[in-house]
N, C-alpha and C positions, 0 to 999 in steps of 0.2 A: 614468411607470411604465405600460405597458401590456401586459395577461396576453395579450388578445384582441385581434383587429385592429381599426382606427377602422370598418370597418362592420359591424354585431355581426351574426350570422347568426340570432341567435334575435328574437321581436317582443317579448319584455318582459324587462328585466333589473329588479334590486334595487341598491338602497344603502340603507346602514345609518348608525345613530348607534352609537359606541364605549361610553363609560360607560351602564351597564345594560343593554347590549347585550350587548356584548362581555367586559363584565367584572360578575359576584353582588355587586350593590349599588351604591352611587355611590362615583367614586373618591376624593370631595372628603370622603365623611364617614369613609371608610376612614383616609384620611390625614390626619387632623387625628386621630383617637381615637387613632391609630399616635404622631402627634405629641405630644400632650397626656401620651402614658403613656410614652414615651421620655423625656421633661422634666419630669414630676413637674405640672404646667401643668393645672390645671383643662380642661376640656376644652370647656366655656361660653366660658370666654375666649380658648381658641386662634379658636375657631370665630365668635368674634365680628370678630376680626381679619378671619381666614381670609375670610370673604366679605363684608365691607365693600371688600374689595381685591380678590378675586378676578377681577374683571370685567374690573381691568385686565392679566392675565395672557389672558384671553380671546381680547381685543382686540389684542394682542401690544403693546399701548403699554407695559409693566413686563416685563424681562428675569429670570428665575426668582430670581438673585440680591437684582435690588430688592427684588422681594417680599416673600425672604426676612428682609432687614435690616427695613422695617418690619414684618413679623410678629412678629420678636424683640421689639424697640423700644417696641410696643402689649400684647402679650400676656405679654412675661416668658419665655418660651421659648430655650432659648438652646443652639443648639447650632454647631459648624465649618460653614460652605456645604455642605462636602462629604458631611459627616455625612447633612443633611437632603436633599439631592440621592439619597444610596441611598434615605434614608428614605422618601423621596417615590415614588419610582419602583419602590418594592420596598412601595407598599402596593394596586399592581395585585394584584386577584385574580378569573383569568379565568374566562369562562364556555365550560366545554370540550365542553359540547357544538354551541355555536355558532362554536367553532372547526372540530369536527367538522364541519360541516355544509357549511360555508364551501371546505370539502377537497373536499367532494362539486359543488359545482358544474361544471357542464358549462362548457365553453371560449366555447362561443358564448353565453353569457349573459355579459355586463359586470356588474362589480360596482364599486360606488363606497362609500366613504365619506366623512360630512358631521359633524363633531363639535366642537364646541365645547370648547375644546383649550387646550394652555397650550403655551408657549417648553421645551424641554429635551423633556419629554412626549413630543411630537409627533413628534421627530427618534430618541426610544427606540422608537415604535411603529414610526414608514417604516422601521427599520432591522431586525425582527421578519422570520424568515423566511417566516411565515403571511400577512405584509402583500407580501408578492409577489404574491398574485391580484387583488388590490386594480387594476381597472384606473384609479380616482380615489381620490387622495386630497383631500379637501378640509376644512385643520381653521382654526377660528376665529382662531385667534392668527397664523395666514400671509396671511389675506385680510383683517383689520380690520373684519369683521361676526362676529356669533354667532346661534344661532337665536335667537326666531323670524324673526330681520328677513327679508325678502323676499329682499333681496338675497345671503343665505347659500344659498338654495336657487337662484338665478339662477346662483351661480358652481358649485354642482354639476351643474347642468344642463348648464353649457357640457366641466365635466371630462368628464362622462358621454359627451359626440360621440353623443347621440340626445336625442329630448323628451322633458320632463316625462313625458308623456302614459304615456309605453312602462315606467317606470321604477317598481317598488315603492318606498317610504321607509320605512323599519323603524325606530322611535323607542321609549324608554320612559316618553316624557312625553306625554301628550294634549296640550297645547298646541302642542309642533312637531310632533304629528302634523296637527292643524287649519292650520298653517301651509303645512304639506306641500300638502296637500289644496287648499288657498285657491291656491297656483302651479298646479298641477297635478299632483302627484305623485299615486300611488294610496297610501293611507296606511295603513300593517300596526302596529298599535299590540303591544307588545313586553315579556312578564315571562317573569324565567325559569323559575320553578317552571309556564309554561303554553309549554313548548318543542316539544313534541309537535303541537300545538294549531297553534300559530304554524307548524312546517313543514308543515303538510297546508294552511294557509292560504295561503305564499308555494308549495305545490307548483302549489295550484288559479290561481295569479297566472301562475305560470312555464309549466304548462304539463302534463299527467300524465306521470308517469315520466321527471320533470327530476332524480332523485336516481339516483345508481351505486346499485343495488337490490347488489351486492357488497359495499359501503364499510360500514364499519362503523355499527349505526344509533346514533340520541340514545339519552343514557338519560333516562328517564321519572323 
């Protein structure tokens, strides 16, 4: 996928993390509360499942189905594949003004992102018509690392077709932002209720008057 050509005409582009970024909270606790209250399921015990396994969805070593079978199996949860497939992927809830924003970048800045991702997920995002700008995609469950490993930011680097050096890392976790930072990324630590905040920060990164002063602005 590429918005922009392999040699970006601006000196510093952004990539971003997805969950709490891109979507008002994590998408892991959204979808198990979602889970837990669709199947009557304590919500302790989805959740204890849920990320004792998780990682293997990460890693792309457990295909969404596997997962699913032992999530039922441990937690009591029980619903069709199919069922839980909408359920899952209908417990995104985005963050619009970071979509917003995302609309406003200029052509010559590259934009990547780096997220630690799951099987099915990933293939509903790339297919999202917002994820056309997107000149990298890079999610955890297609490359068999997850942040913070080193090597998560080493394969965004190379999606990216520039350095570390040139590149913001937009995260909502302090620790892959320090991870960010320790490769070389410049690192934009990321809440939504501080969006305002955050774009005057990646504007000061990007460069003054890198947003369409026409485009509709965040709301506050």
């Amino acid at each position: 996928m590429t918005h922009s050509s392999s040699s970006p005409s601006a000196a510093h582009h952004v990539a971003f993390d997805w969950g709490g970024v891109f979507t008002v909270g994590t998408f892991d606790g959204r979808s198990t509360g979602n889970l837990a209250e669709r199947t009557g399921v304590p919500v302790d015990r989805v959740r204890e499942s849920y990320f004792r396994h998780v990682r293997q969805l990460e890693v792309g070593a457990w295909s969404l189905p596997q997962f699913w079978d032992t999530l039922q199996q441990e937690s009591g949860a029980a619903l069709p594949y199919a069922e839980f497939e909408a359920l899952y992927l209908g417990s995104v809830h985005d963050n619009t003004p970071m979509y917003a924003m995302l609309s406003r970048l200029p052509a010559g800045v590259r934009v990547g992102l780096l997220s630690n991702n799951y099987p099915v997920v990933s293939d509903h995002l790339r297919a999202r018509p917002e994820f056309a700008r997107f000149d990298a995609l890079v999610f955890s469950n297609e490359i068999g690392v997850k942040k913070p490993d080193p090597e998560s930011f080493a394969a965004l680097e190379a999606a990216m077709r520039c350095p570390a050096a040139q590149v913001a890392f937009v995260d909502d976790v302090q620790e892959n932002i320090e991870a960010a930072q320790a490769y070389g990324f410049h690192g934009l630590l990321y809440h939504h209720e501080r969006h305002a905040e955050f774009e005057a920060q990646l504007a000061a990164w990007l460069g003054a008057g890198f947003f369409d002063a026409s485009a509709p602005q965040p709301v506050k």
